[in-house]
ChimeraX commands (.cxc) that place a marker at each C-alpha (Angstrom):
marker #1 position -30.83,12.69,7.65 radius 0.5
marker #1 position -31.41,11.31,11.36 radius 0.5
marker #1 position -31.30,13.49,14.22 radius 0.5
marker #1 position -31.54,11.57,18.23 radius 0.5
marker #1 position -31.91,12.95,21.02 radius 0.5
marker #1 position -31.03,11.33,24.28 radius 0.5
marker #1 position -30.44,14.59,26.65 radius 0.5
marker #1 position -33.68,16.36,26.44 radius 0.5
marker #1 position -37.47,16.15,26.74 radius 0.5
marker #1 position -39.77,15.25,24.13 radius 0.5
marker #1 position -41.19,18.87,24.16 radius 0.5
marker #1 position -37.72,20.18,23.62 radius 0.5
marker #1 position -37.20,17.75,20.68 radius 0.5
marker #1 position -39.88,19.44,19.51 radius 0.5
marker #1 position -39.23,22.63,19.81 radius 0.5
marker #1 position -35.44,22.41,18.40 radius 0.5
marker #1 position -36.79,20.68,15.34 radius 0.5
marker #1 position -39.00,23.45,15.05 radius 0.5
marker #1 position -36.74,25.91,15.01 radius 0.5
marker #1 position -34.46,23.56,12.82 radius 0.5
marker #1 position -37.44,23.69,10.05 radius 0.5
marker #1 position -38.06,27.35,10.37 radius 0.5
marker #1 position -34.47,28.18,9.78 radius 0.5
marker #1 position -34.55,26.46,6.61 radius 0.5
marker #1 position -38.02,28.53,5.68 radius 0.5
marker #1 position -40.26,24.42,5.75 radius 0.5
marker #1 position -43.41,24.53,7.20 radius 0.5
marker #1 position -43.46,20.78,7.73 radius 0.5
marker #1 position -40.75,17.87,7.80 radius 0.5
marker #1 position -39.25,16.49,4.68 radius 0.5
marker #1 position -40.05,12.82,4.34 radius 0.5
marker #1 position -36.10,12.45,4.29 radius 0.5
marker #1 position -35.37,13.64,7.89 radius 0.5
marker #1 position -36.11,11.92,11.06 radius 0.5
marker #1 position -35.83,13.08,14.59 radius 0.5
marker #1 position -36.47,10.52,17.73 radius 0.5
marker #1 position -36.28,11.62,21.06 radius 0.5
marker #1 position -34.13,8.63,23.05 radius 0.5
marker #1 position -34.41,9.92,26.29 radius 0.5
marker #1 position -37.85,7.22,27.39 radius 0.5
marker #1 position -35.58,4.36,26.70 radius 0.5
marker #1 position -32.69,2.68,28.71 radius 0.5
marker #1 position -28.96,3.54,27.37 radius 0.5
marker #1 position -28.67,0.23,26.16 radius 0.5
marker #1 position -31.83,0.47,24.24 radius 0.5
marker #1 position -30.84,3.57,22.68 radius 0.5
marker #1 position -28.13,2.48,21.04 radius 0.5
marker #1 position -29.81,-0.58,19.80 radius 0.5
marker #1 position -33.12,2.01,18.35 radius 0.5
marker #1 position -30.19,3.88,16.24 radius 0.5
marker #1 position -28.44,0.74,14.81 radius 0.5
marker #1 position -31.62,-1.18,13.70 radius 0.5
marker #1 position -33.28,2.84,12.19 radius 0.5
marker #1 position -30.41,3.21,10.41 radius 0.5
marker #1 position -30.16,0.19,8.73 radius 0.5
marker #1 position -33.75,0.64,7.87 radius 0.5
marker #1 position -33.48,4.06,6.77 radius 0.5
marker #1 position -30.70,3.06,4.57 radius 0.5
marker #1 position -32.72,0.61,2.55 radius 0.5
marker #1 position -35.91,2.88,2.61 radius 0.5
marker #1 position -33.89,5.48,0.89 radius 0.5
marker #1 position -30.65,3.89,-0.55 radius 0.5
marker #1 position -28.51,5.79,1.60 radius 0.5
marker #1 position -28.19,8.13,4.41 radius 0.5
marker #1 position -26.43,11.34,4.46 radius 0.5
marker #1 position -26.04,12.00,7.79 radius 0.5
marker #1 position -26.39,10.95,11.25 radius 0.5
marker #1 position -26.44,13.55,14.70 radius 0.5
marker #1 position -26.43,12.11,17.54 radius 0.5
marker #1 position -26.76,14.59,20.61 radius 0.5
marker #1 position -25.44,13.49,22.52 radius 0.5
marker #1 position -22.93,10.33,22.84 radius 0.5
marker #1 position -22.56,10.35,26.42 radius 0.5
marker #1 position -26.04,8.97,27.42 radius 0.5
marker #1 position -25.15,6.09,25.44 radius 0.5
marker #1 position -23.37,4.41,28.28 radius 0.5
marker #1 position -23.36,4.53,31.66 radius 0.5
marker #1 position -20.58,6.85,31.87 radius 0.5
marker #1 position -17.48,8.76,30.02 radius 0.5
marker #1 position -15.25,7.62,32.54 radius 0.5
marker #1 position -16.41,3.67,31.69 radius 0.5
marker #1 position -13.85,2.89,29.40 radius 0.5
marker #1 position -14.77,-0.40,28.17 radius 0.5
marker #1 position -18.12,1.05,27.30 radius 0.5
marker #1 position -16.54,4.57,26.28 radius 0.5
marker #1 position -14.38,1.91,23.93 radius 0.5
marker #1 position -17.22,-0.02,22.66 radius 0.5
marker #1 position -19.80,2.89,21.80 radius 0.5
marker #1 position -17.20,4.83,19.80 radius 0.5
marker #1 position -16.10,1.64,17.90 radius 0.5
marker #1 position -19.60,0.55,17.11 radius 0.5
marker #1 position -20.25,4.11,15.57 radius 0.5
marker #1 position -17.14,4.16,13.61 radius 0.5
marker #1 position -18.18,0.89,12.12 radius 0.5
marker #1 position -21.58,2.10,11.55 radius 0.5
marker #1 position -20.57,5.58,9.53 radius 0.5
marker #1 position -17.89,2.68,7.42 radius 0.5
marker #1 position -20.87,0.04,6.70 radius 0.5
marker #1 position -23.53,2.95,5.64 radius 0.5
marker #1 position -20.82,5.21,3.75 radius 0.5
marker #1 position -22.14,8.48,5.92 radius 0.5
marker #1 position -21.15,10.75,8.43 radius 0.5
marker #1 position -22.01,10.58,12.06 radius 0.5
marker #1 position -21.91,13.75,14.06 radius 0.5
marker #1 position -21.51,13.37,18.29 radius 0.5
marker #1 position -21.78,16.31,20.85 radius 0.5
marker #1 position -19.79,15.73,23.94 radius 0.5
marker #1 position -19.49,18.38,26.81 radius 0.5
marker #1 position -16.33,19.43,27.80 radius 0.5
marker #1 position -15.05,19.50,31.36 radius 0.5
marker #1 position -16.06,21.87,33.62 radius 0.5
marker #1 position -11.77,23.23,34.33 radius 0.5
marker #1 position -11.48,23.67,30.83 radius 0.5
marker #1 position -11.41,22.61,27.57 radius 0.5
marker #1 position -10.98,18.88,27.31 radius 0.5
marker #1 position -13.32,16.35,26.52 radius 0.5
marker #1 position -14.98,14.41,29.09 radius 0.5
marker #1 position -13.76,11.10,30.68 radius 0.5
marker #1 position -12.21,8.31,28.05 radius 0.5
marker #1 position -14.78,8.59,26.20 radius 0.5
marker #1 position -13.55,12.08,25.07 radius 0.5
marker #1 position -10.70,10.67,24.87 radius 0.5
marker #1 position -11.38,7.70,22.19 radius 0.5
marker #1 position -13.25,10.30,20.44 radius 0.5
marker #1 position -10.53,12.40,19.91 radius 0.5
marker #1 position -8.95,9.25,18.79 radius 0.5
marker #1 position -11.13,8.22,16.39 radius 0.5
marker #1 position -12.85,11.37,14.99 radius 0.5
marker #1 position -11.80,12.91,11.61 radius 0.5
marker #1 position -12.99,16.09,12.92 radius 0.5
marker #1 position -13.54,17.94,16.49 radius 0.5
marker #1 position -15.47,21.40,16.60 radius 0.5
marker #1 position -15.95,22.97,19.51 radius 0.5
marker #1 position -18.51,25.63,21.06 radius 0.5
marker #1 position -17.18,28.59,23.12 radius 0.5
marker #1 position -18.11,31.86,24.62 radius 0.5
marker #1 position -16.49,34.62,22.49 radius 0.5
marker #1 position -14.83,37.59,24.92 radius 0.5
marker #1 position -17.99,39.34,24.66 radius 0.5
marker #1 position -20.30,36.57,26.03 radius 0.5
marker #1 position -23.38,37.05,24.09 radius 0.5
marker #1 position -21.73,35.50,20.99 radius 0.5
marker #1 position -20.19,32.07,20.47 radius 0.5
marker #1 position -17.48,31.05,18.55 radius 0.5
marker #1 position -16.86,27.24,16.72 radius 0.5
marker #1 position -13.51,26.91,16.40 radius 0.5
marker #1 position -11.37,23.44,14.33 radius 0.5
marker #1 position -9.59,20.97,17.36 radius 0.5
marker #1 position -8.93,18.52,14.88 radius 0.5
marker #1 position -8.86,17.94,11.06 radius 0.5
marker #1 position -7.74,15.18,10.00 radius 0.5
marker #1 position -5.71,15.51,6.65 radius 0.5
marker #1 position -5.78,19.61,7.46 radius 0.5
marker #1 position -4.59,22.19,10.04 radius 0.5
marker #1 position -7.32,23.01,12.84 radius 0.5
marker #1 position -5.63,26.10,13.45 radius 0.5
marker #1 position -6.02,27.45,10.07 radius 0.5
marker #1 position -9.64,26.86,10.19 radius 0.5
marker #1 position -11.48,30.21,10.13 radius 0.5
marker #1 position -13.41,30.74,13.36 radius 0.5
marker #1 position -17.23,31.54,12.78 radius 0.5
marker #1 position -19.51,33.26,15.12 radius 0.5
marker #1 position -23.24,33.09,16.22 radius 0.5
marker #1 position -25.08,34.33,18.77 radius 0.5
marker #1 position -29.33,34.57,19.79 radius 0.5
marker #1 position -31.38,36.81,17.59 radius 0.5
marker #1 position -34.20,37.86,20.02 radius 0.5
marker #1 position -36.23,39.20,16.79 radius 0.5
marker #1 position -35.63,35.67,14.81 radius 0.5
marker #1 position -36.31,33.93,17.79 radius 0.5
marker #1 position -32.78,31.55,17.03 radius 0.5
marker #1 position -29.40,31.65,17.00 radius 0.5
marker #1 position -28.07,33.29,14.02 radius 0.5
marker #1 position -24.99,33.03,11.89 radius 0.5
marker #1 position -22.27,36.39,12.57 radius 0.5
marker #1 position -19.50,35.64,9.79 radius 0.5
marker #1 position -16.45,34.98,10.20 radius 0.5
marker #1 position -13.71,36.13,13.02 radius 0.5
marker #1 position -11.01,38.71,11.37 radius 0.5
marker #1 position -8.40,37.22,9.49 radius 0.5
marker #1 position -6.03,38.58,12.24 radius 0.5
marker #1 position -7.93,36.86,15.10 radius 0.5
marker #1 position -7.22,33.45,13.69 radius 0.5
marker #1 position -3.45,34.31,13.05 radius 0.5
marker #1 position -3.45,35.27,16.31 radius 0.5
marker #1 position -5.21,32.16,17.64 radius 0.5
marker #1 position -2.33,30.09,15.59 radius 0.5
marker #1 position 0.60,31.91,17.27 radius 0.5
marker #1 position -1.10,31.51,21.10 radius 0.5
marker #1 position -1.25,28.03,20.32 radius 0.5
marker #1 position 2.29,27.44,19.25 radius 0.5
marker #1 position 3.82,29.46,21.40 radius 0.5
marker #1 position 2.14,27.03,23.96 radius 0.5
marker #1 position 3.11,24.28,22.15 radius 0.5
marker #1 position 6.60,25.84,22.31 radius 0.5
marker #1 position 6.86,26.38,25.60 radius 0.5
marker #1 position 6.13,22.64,26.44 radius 0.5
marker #1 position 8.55,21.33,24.44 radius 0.5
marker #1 position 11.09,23.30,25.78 radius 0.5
marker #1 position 10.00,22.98,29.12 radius 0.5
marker #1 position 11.11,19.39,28.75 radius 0.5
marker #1 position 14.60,20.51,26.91 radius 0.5
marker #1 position 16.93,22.78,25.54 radius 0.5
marker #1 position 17.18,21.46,22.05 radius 0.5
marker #1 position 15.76,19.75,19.24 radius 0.5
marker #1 position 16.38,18.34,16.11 radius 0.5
marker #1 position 13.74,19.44,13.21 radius 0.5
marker #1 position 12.27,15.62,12.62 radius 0.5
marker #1 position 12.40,15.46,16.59 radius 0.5
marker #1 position 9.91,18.86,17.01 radius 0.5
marker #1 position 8.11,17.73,13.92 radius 0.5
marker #1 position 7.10,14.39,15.98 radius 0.5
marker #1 position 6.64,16.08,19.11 radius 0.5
marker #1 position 4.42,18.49,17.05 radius 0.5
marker #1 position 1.92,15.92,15.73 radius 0.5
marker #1 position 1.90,14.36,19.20 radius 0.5
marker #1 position 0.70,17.54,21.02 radius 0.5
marker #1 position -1.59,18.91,18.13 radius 0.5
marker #1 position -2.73,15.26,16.55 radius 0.5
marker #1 position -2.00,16.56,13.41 radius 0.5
marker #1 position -0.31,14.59,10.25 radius 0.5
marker #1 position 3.39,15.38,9.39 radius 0.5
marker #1 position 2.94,18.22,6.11 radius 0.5
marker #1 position 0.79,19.88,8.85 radius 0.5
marker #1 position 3.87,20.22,11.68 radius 0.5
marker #1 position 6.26,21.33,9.09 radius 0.5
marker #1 position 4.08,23.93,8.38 radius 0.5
marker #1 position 4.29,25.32,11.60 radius 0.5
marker #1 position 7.57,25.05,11.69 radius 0.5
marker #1 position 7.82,27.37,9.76 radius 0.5
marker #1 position 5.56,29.38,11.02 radius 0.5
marker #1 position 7.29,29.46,14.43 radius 0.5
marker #1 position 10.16,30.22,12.48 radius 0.5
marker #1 position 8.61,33.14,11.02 radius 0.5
marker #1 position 7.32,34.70,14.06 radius 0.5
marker #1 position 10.45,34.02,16.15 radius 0.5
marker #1 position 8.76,31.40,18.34 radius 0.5
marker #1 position 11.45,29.26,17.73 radius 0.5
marker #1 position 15.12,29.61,15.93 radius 0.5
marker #1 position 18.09,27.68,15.21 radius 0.5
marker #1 position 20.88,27.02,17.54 radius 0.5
marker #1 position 23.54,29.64,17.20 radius 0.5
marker #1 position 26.19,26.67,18.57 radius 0.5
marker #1 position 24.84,24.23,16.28 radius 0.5
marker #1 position 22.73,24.66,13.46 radius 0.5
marker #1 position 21.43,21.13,13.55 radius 0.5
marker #1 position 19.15,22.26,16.33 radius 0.5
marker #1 position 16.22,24.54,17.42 radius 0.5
marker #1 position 15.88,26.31,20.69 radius 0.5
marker #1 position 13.15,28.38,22.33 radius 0.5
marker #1 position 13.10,32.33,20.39 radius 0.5
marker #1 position 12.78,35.39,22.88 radius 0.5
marker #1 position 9.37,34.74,23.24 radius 0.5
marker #1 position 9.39,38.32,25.60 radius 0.5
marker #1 position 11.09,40.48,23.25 radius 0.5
marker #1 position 8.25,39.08,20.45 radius 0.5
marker #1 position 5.59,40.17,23.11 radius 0.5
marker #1 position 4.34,36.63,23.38 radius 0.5
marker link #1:1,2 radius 0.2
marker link #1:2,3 radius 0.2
marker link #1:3,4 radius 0.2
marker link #1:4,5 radius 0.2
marker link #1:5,6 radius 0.2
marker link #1:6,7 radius 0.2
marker link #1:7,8 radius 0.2
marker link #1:8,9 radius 0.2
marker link #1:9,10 radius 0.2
marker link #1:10,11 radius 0.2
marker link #1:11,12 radius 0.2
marker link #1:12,13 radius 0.2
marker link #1:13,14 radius 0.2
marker link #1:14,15 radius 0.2
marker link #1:15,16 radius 0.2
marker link #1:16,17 radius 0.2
marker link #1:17,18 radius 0.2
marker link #1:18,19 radius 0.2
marker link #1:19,20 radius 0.2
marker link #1:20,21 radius 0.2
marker link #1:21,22 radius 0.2
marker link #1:22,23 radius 0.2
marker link #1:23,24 radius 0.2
marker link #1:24,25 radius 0.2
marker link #1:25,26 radius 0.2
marker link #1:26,27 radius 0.2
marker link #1:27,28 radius 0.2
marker link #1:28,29 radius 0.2
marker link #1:29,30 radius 0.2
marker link #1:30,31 radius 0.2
marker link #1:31,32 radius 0.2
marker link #1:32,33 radius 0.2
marker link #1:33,34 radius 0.2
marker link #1:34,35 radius 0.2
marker link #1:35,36 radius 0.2
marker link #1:36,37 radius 0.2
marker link #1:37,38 radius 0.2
marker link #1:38,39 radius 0.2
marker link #1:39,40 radius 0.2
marker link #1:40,41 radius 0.2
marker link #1:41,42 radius 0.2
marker link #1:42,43 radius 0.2
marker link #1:43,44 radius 0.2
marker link #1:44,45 radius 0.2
marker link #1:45,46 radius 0.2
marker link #1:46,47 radius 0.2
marker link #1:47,48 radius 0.2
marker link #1:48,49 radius 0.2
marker link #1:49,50 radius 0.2
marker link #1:50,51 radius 0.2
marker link #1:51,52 radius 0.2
marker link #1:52,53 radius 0.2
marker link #1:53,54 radius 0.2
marker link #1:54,55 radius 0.2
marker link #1:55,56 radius 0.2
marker link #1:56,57 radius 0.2
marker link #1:57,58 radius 0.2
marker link #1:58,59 radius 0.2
marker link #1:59,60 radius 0.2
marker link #1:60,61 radius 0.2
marker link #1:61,62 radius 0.2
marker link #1:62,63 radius 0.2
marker link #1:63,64 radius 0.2
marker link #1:64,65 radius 0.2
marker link #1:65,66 radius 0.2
marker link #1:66,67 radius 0.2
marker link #1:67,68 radius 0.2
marker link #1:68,69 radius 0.2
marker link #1:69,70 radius 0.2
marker link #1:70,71 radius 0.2
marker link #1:71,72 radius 0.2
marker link #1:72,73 radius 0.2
marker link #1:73,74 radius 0.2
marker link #1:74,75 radius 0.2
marker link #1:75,76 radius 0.2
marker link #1:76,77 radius 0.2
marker link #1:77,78 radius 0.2
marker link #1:78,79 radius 0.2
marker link #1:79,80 radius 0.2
marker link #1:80,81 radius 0.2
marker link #1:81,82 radius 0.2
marker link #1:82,83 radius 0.2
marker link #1:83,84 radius 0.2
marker link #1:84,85 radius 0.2
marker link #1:85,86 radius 0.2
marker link #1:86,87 radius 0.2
marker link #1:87,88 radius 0.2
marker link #1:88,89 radius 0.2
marker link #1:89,90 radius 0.2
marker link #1:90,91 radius 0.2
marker link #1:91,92 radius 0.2
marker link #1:92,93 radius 0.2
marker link #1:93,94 radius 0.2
marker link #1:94,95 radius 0.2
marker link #1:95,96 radius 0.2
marker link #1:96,97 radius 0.2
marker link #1:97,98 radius 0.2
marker link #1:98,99 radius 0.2
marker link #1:99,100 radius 0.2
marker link #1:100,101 radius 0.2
marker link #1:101,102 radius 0.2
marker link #1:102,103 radius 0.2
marker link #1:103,104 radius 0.2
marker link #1:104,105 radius 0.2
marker link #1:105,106 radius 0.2
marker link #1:106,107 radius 0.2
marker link #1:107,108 radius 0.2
marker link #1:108,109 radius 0.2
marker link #1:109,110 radius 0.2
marker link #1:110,111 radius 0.2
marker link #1:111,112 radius 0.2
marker link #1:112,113 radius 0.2
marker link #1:113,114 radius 0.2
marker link #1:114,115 radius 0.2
marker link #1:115,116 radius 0.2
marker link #1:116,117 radius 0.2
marker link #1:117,118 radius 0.2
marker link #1:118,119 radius 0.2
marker link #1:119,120 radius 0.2
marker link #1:120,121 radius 0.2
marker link #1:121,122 radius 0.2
marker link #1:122,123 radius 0.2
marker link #1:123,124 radius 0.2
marker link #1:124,125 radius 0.2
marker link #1:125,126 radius 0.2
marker link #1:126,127 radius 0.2
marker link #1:127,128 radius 0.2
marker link #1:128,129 radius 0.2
marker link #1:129,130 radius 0.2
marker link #1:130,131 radius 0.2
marker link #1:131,132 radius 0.2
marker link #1:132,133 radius 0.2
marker link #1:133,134 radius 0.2
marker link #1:134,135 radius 0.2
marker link #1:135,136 radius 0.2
marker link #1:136,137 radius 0.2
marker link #1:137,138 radius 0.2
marker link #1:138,139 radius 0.2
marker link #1:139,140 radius 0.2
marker link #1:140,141 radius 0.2
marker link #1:141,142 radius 0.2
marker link #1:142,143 radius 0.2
marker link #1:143,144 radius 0.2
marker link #1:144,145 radius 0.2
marker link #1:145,146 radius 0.2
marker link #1:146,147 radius 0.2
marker link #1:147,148 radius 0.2
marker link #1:148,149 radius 0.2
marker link #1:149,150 radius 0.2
marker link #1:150,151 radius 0.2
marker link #1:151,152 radius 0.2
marker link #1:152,153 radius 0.2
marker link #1:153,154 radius 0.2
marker link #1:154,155 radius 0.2
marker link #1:155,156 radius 0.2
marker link #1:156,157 radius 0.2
marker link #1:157,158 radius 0.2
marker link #1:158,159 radius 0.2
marker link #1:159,160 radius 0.2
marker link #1:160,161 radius 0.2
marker link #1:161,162 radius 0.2
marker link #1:162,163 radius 0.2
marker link #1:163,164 radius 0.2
marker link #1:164,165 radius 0.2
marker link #1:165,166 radius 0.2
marker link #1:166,167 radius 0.2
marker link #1:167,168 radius 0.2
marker link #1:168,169 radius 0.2
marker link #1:169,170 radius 0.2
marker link #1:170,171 radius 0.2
marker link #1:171,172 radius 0.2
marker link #1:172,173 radius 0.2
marker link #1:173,174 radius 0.2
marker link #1:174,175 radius 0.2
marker link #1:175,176 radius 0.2
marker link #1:176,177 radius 0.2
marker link #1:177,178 radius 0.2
marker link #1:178,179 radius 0.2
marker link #1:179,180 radius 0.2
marker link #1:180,181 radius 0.2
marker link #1:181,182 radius 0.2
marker link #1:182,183 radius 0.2
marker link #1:183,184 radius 0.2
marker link #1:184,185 radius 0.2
marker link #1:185,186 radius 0.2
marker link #1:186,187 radius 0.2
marker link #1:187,188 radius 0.2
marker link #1:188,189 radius 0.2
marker link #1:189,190 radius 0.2
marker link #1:190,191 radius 0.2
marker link #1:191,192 radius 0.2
marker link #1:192,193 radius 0.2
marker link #1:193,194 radius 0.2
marker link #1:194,195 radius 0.2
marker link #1:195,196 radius 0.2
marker link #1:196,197 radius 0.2
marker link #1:197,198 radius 0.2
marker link #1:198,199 radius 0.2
marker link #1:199,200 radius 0.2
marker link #1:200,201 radius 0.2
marker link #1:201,202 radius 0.2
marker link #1:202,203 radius 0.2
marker link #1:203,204 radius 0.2
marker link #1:204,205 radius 0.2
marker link #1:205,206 radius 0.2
marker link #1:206,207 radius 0.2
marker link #1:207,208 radius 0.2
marker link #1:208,209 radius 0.2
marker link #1:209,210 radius 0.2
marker link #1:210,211 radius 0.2
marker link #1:211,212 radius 0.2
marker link #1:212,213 radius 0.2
marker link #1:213,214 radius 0.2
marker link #1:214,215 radius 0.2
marker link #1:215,216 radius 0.2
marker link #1:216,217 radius 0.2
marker link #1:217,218 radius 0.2
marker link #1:218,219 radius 0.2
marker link #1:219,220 radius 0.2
marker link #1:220,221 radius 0.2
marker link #1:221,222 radius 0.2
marker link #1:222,223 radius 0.2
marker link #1:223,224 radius 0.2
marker link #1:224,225 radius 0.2
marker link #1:225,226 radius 0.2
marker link #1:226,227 radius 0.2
marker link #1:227,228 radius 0.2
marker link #1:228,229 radius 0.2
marker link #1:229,230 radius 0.2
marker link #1:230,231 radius 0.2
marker link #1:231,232 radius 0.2
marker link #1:232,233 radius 0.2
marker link #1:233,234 radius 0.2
marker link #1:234,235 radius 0.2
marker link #1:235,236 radius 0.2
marker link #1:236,237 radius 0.2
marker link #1:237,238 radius 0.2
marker link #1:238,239 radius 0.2
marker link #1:239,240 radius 0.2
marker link #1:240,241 radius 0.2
marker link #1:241,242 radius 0.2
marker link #1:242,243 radius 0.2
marker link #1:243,244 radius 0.2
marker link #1:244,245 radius 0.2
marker link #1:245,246 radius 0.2
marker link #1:246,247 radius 0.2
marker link #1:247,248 radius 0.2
marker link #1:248,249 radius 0.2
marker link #1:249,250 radius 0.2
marker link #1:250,251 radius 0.2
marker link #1:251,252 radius 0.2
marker link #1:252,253 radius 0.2
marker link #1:253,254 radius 0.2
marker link #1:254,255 radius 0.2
marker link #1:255,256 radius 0.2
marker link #1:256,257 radius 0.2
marker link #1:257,258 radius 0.2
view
């Protein structure tokens, strides 16, 4: 397992892989993790340490298992650089192919909102099976990690988990799962949005046309938009065309209370 830092101080390093350790009840590092604090070199250097450790880790013990990198955006010189955005997000795509393993990126969002940063947010979302992201829950002393992206799977069927800082621990602890009914209701919000951008565009559509539009908006594969087809179906989001039953228009979306 390699962990690299190249946001925070060496003390900080530290101290999260401290924490990391005591969480999992060792005293001192197993000879099969490494952590490297990135932040003393130059960007370009930094991606050069992590290509030439992991191809000696992977020798040194047949394999890796996974990769963090936190985070991906002091790689380059910026996420708005595209040809470097580009490059950086190709390079570890090839990397996590050669060394059969799993390399896991944090990328801030955007201050307005939740969309990742620059095109280099953008190439990940491209390119990355899977997109988690952090949020303050309503009550702001817990966080929530909610699915953006699964590829193969439905993000919005993804339970939502919870965690929030134990001051007796001394970490961040794990809260369960969100209610059942909070994710349902997470999956409607979202299609209804969905919904109401479609529609905003036009009056009518034919199933394979929402289906399309559908893994467009959500990035999802084509079993996945059928199935919430259906679901809009179900909870009157949308419905078929009284006039013609080839086509699906926008439900009462007001008389559903959404």
């Amino acid at each position: 397992i390699l962990f690299y830092d190249t946001e925070q101080s060496e003390v900080q390093t530290y101290k999260n892989i401290t924490n990391l350790l005591r969480r999992c009840g060792r005293e001192t590092m197993p000879e099969y993790l490494k952590a490297y604090c990135l932040t003393g070199m130059s960007r370009k250097e930094r991606l050069q340490a992590i290509i030439q450790s992991m191809d000696k880790f992977h020798y040194q013990f047949r394999g890796i298992h996974m990769v963090v990198i936190d985070g991906i955006a002091d790689l380059i010189k910026g996420a708005n650089d595209e040809t470097e955005s580009i490059a950086v997000v190709e390079e570890l795509y090839r990397l996590a192919g050669i060394y059969n393993t799993c390399i896991v990126t944090i990328l801030h969002f955007i201050p307005s909102g939740l969309k990742l940063r620059g095109h280099l947010g953008s190439e990940l979302q491209r390119k990355a099976a899977a997109i988690l992201s952090i949020e303050k829950d309503t009550d702001p002393s817990v966080s929530v990690v909610k699915a953006l992206k699964v590829r193969d799977g439905s993000p919005l069927d993804v339970p939502i988990m919870q965690f929030a800082w134990d001051k007796d621990a001394g970490m961040h602890v794990y809260l369960g799962e969100k209610p059942k009914e909070e994710k349902e209701k997470r999956k409607e919000d979202e299609l209804v949005a969905v919904a109401r951008d479609i529609f905003g565009r036009q009056d009518f559509i034919t199933y394979v046309d929402l289906a399309e539009q559908i893994q467009a908006i959500l990035d999802v594969k084509e079993r996945t938009a059928k199935s919430y087809i259906k679901f809009m179906r179900e909870k009157e989001i949308i419905r078929k065309d009284p006039s013609n039953q080839s086509y699906y228009i926008i439900g009462n979306l007001k008389q559903a209370g959404l």
